[in-house]
C-alpha positions as CSV (number, residue, x, y, z in Angstrom):
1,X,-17.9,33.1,-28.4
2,X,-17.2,35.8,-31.0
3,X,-13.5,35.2,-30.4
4,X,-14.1,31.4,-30.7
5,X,-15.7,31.4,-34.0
6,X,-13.2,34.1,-35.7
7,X,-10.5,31.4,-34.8
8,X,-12.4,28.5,-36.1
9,X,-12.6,30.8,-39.4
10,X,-9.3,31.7,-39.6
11,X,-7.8,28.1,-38.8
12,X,-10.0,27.1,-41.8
13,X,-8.7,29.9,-43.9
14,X,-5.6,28.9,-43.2
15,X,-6.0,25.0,-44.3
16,X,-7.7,26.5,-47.4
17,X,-3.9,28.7,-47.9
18,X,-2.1,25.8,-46.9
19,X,-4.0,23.7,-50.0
20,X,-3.2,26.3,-52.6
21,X,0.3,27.0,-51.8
22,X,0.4,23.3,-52.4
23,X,-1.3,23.3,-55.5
24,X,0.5,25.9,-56.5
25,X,3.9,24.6,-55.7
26,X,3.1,21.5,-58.9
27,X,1.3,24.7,-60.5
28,X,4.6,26.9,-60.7
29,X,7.0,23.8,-61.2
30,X,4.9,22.8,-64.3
31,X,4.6,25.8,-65.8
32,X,8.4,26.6,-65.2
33,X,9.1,22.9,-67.2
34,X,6.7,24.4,-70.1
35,X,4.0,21.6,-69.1
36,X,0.2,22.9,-70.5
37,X,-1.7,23.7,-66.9
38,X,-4.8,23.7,-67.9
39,X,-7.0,24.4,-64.5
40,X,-6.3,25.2,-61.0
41,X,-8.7,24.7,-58.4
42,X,-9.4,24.8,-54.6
43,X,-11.7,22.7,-53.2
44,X,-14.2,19.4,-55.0
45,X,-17.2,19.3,-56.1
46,X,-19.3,22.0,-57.7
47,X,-17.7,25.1,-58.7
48,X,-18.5,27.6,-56.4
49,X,-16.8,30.3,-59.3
50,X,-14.0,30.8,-61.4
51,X,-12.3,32.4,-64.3
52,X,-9.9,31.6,-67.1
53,X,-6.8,33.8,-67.5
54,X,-4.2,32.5,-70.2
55,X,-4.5,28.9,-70.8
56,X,-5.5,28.3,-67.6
57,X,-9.0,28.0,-65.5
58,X,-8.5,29.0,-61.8
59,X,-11.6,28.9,-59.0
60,X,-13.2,27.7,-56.3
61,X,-15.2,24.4,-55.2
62,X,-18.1,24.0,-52.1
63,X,-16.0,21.5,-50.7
64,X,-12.5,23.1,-49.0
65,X,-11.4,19.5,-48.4
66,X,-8.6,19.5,-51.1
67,X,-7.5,20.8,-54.2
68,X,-6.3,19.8,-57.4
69,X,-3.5,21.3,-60.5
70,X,-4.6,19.6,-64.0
71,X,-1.8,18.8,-66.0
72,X,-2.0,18.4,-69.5
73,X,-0.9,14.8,-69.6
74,X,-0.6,14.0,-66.1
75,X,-0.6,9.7,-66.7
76,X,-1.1,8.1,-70.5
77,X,-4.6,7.8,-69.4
78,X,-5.3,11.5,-69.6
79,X,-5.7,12.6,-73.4
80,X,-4.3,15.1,-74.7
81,X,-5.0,17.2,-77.7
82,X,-2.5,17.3,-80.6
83,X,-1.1,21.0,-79.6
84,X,-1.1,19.9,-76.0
85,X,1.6,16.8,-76.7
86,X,4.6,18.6,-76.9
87,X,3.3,20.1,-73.4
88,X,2.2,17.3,-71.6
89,X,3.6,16.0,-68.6
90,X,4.3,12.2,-69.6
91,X,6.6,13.3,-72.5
92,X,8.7,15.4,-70.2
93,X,12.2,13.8,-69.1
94,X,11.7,11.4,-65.6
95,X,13.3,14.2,-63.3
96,X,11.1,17.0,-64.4
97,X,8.2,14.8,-63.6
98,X,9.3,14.4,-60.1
99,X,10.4,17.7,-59.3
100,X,6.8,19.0,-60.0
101,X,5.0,16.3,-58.4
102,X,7.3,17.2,-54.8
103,X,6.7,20.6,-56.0
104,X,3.4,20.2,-53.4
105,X,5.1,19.0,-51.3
106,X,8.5,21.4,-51.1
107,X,5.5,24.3,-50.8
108,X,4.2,22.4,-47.5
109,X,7.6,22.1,-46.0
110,X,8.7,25.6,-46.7
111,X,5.1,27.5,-45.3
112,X,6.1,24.9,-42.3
113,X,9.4,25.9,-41.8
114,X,8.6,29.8,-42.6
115,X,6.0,29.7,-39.7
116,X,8.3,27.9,-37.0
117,X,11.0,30.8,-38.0
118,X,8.2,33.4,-37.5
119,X,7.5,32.3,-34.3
120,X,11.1,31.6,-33.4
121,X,11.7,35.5,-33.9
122,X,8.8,36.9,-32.0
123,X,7.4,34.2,-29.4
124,X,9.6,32.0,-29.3
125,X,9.8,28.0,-29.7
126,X,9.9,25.7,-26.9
127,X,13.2,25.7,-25.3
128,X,14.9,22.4,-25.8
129,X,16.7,22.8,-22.6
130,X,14.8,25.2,-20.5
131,X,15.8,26.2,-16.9
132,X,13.3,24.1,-14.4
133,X,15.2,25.7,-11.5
134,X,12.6,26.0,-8.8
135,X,11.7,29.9,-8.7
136,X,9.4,31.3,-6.2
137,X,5.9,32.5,-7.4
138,X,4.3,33.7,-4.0
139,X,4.8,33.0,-0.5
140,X,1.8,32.3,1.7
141,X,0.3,30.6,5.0
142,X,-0.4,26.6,4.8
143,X,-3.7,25.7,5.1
144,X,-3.9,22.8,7.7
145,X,-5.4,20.4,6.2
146,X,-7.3,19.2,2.8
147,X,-11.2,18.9,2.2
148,X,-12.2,15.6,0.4
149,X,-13.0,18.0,-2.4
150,X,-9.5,18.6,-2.9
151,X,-9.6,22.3,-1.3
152,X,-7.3,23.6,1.4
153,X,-8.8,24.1,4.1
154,X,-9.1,28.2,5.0
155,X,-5.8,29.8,6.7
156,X,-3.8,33.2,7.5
157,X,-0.5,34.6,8.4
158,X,2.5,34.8,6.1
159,X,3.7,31.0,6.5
160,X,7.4,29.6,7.3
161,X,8.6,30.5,3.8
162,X,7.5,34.2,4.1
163,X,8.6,34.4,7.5
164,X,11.8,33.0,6.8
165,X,12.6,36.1,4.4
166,X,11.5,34.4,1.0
167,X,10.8,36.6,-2.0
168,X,9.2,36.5,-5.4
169,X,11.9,35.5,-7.8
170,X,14.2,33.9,-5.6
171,X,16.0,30.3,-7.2
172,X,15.9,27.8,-4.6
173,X,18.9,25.9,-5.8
174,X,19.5,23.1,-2.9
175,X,17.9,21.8,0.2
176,X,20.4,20.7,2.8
177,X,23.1,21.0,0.6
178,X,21.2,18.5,-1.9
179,X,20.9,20.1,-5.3
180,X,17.4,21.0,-6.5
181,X,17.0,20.6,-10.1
182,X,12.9,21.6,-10.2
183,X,10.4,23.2,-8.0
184,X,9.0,19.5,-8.3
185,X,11.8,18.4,-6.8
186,X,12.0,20.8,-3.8
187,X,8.5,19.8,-3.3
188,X,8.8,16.6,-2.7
189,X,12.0,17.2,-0.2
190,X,9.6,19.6,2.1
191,X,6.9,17.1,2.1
192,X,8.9,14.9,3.8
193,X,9.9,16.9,5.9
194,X,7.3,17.7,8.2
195,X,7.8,19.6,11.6
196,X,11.5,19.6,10.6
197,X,14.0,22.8,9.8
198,X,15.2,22.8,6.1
199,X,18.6,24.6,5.2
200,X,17.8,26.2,1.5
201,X,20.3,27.5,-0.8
202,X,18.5,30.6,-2.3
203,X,20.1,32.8,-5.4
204,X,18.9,36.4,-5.4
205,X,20.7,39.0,-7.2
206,X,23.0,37.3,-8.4
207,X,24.1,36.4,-4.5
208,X,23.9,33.0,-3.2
209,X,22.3,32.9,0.7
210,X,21.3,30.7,3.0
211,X,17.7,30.5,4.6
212,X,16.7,28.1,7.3
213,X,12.9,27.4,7.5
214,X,10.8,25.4,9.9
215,X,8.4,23.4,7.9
216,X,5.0,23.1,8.7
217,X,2.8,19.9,9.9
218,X,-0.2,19.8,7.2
219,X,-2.5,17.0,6.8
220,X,-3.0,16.6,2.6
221,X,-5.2,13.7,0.3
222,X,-3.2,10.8,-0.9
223,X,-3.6,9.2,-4.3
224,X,-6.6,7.4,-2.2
225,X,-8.1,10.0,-1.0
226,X,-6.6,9.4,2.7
227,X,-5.2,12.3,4.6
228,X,-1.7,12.0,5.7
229,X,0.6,14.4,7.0
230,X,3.4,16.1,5.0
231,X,5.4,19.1,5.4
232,X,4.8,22.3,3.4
233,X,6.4,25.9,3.2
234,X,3.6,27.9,1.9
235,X,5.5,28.6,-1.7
236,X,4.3,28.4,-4.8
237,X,6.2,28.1,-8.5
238,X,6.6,31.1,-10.6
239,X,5.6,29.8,-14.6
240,X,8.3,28.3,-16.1
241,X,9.2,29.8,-19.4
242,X,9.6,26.7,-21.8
243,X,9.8,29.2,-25.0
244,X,13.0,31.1,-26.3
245,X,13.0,33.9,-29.0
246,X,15.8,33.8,-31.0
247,X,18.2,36.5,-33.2
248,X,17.1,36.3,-36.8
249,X,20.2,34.6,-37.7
250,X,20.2,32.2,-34.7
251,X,16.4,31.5,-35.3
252,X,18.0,29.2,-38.5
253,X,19.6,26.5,-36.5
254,X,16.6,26.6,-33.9
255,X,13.6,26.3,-36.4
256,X,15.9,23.5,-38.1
257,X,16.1,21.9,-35.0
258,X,12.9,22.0,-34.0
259,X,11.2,21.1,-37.2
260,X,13.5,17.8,-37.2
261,X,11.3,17.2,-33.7
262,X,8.2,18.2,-35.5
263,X,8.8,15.7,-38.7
264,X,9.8,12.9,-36.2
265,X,6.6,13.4,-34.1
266,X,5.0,13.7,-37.8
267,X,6.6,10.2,-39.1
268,X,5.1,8.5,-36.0
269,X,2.0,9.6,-35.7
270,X,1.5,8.4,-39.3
271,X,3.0,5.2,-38.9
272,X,0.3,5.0,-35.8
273,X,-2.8,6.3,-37.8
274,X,-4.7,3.5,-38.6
275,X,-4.1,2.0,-35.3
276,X,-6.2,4.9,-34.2
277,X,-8.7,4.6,-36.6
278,X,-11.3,2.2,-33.6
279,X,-10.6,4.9,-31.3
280,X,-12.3,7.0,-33.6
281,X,-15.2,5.0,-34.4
282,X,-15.5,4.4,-30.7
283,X,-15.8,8.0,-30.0
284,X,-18.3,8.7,-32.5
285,X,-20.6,5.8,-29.9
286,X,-19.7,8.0,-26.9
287,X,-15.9,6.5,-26.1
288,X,-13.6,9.4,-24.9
289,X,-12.2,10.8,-27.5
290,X,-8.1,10.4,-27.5
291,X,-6.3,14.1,-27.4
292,X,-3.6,12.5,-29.8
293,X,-5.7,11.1,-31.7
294,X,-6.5,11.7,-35.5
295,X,-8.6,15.1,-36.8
296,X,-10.0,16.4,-39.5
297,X,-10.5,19.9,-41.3
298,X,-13.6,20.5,-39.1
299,X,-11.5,19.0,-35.9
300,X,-8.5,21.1,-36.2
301,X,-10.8,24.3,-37.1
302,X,-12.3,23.7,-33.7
303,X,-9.1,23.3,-32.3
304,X,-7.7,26.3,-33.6
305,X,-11.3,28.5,-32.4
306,X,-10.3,27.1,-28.9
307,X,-6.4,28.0,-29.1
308,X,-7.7,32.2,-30.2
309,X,-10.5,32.1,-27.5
310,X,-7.6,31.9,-25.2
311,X,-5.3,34.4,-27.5
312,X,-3.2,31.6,-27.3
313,X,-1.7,32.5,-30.9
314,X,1.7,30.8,-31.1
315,X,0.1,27.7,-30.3
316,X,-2.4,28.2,-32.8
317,X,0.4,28.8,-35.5
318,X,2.5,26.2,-34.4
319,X,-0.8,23.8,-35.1
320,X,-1.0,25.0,-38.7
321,X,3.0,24.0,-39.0
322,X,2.3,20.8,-38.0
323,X,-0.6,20.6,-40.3
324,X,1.7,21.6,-43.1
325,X,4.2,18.9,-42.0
326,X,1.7,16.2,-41.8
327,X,0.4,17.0,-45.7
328,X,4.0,16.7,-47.2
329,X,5.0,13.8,-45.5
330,X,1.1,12.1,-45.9
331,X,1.5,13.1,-49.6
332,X,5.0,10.7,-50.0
333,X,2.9,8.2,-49.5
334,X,3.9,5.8,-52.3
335,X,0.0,4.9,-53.4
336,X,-2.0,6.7,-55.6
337,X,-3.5,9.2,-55.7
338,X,-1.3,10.6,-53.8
339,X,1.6,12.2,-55.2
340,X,4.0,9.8,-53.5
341,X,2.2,6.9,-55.6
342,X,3.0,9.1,-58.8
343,X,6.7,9.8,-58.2
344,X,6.7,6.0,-57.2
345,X,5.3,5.3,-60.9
346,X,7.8,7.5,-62.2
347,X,11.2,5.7,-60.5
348,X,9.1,2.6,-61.6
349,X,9.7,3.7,-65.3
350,X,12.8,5.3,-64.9
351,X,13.9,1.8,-63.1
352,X,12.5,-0.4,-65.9
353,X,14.4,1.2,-68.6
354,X,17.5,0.9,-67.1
355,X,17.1,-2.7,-67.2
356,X,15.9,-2.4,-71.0
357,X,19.0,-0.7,-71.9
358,X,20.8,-3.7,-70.4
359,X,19.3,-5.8,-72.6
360,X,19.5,-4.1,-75.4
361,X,15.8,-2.8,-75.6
362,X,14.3,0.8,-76.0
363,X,12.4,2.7,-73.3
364,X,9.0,1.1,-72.8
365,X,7.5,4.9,-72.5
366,X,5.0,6.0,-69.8
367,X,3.2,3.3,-67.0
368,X,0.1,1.7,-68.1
369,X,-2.0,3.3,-65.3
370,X,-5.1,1.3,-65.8
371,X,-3.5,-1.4,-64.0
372,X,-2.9,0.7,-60.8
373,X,-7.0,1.4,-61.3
374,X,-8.1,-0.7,-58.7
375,X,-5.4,0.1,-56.5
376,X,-5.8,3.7,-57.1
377,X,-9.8,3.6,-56.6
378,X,-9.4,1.3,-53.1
379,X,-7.3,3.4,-51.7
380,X,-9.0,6.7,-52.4
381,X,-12.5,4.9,-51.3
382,X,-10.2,4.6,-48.3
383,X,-9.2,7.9,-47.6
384,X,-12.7,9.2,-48.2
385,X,-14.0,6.2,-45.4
386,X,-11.5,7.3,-42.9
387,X,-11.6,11.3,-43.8
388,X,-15.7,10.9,-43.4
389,X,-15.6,8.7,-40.2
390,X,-13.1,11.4,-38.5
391,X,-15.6,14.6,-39.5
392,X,-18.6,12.7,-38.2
393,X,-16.3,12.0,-34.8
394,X,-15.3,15.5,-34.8
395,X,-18.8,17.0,-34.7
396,X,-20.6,14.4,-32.6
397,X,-17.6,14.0,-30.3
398,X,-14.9,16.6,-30.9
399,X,-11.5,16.7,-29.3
400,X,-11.3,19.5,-26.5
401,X,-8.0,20.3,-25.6
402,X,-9.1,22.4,-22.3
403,X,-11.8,19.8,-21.4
């Protein structure tokens, strides 16, 4: 339990490290552009504490569902002091603008990216083309039939695999001279081959040989729950190792690789996120709760207590990636708030006055962002529906990756 709640802690922590570095990346972009920052904050609502150093207020807020970098001049709505114009953010040039409002964003990708290549070089990623050949685990007797439980039924000696000479760590490459290219595969070839002798072609040091082994009669549950007889050997599959730690120069190429898988996952699940939004409503009745469905801060925190109660740590890294992934790309979002909707403003502008120019006219100067005010307002009453309908799901009805 102790274990448990130390990872829900530290799987928070790391959301509320994955927020700054965010709000840090606009943060360091607009003061490197000479934009006036004038506070920089963790968190909403009441200030939990803070302090001023420079020109700038930094601290803390009770809730650690966000963040937020004020900008002198962030949109013409926000006023500005006389001594903060020259500073503000909507007198900047267009491309300044947008480099610090992706500067959140660039910060997301690059903690992603840094933590795929971390676990590249010690762990490992998972091996986009990993070696399924069947490898023996154990050799053992065959119990002779199945309980309607699903137990095997008690049993002893050493079984036709062991008595046919087979070790731990052997690759069974072929049965019959018919290429095996999984321990799936060689399962299914003994199963129907009850009572019958199979020819395997078995690597062991390096040295190919061949073993013959009578298969055994065994009476097993169908998908109905009917017994029926099949063959079996009395072997069982060593763990296959999907992961594959890299050099730290060939750890580039892989993490770029596999963070191209990550982002496309990443791009689909947000194009299916609202489809999933029932599901979650349904859940918070008493439906089953869908594993791929979406979470929130308290979800993933749970998540992440259940992935260290089982010291299963690249996993639990590999989460916060994808969490990483999933705030860049849900922050291009081209609506306000978000700081896709902003950079979208900006184009907008930049856009418009190319068309002015054309016709002889001046720049028309910064959006009027009280017309994207009911826009901007739906959509965050939105996010705040959904983000609150997902927390109540997660504590009433929480996902549970190992049941």
């Amino acid at each position: 339990m102790m274990s448990y709640s130390f990872g829900v802690l530290l799987f928070g922590l790391g959301i509320a490290v994955t927020i700054a570095l965010h709000e840090w990346g606009h943060f360091a972009t607009a003061r490197f552009f000479g934009m006036k920052v004038r506070r920089f904050f963790v968190g909403f609502g009441p200030t939990v504490f803070s302090f001023k150093r420079g020109e700038t207020e930094y601290g803390f807020k009770l809730i650690p569902l966000g963040g937020f970098c004020d900008i002198a001049g962030m949109t013409n709505q926000d006023e500005v002091t006389e001594d903060e114009k020259p500073r503000a953010m909507v007198n900047k040039p267009w491309w300044q603008r947008v480099i610090v409002l992706l500067g959140g964003i660039i910060m997301n990708l690059i903690v992603a990216t840094t933590v795929l290549y971390g676990l590249a070089v010690t762990s490992g990623l998972p091996d986009p083309n990993p070696d399924t050949t069947a490898v023996v685990g154990q050799t053992g007797c065959v119990a002779p039939a199945q309980k309607p439980t699903g137990e095997l039924e008690a049993c002893t000696g050493v079984g036709p695999a062991g008595g046919a000479g087979l070790k731990a760590g052997d690759r069974i490459i072929a049965a019959d001279g018919n290429n095996l290219e999984s321990f799936a595969e060689l399962r299914e070839y003994v199963m129907a081959k009850p009572d019958e002798t199979v020819s395997l072609t078995v690597v062991r040091d390096g040295q190919e040989i061949m073993t013959d082994i009578v298969v055994a009669s065994a009476q097993r549950l169908n998908e109905k729950g009917e017994l029926h007889t099949v063959g079996a050997i009395g072997v069982t599959s060593a763990p296959l190792d999907l992961f594959k730690t890299y050099g730290p120069v060939e750890a580039i190429g892989a993490t770029a690789n596999f963070s191209a898988t990550v982002v496309g996952d990443t791009l689909r699940g947000l194009a299916a996120f609202p489809a999933k939004i029932p599901g979650v409503v349904a859940a918070i009745f008493g439906a089953e709760r869908q594993l791929d469905g979406p979470v929130s801060v308290v979800g993933a925190s749970r998540v992440g207590g259940e992935l260290v109660e089982r010291s299963m740590w690249p996993m639990f890294f590999m989460m916060l990636a994808s969490l990483n992934f999933f705030l860049a790309f849900f922050n291009l979002v081209p609506l306000p708030p978000l700081d896709g909707g902003h950079i979208a403003v900006v184009l907008y502008e930049k856009v418009r006055d190319f068309f002015r120019r054309l016709r002889g006219l001046a720049p028309a100067g910064p959006a009027d962002y009280s017309k994207l005010m009911p826009i901007t307002i739906g959509f965050a009453a939105i996010l705040m529906g959904v983000g609150a309908i997902v927390i109540i799901a997660d504590v009433v009805n929480p996902i549970r990756i190992f049941g």
